[in-house]
N, C-alpha and C positions, 0 to 999 in steps of 0.2 A: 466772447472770451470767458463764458462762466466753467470752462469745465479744467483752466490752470489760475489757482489761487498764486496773487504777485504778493510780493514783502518788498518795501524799501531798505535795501543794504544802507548799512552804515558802520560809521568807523567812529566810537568813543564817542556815544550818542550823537555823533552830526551827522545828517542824512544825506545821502548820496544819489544822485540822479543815474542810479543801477537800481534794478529792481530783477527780483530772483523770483522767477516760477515752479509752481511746485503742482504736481499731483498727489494729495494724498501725501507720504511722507517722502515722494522721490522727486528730488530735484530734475527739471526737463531743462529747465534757460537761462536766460536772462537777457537783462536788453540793459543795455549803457547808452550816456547821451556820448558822444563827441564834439567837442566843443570845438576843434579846429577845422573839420569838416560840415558842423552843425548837420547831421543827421544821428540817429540813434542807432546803433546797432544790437542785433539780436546775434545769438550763440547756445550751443545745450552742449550737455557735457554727455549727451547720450550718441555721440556720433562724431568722430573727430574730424575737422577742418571743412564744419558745416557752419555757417554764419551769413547773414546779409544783413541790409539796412532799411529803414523807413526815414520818412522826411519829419514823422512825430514819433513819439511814445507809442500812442496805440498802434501805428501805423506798422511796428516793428513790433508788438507785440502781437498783433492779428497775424502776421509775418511767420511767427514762429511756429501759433499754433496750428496755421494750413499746410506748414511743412513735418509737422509731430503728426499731424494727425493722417497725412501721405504717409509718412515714414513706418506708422505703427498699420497700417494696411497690408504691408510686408508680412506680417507676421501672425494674418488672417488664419490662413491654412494651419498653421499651426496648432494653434489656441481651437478650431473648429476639429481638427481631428484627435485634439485632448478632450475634447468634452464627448468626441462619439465613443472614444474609448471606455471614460465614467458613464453613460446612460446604458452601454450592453453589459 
């Protein structure tokens, strides 16, 4: 999970068992604990009504970035026939 830097949310310096991921300066997730369910849940604000859960922290954060990093495969061809554009 070295390639999304996490931050501890917090609310009037008390830290929160949320933690926001970030690429560079774009927000991709975050992962909350659930205290009545006790699993943690993962969500990104790049794709609406995308979210699941792990039974830890990491577990929901490896979570997110195997679905970010499917998700951003999407958009291969893209990004691949913008750079053949710039090299002719």
């Amino acid at each position: 999970m070295d390639r999304i830097r996490w931050q501890q949310d917090q609310v009037a310096g008390v830290p929160l068992n949320r933690h926001v991921g970030f690429v560079g300066p774009i927000e991709v997730g975050n992962v909350a604990y659930d205290g009545s369910n006790r699993f943690w849940i993962w969500s990104t604000p790049l794709q609406e009504d995308i979210w699941g859960y792990g039974p830890t922290e990491q577990a929901a954060k490896a979570a997110l970035e195997a679905w970010l990093v499917s998700w951003l495969a999407n958009f291969r061809p893209f990004f691949e026939a913008l750079g053949n554009l710039h090299s002719t």
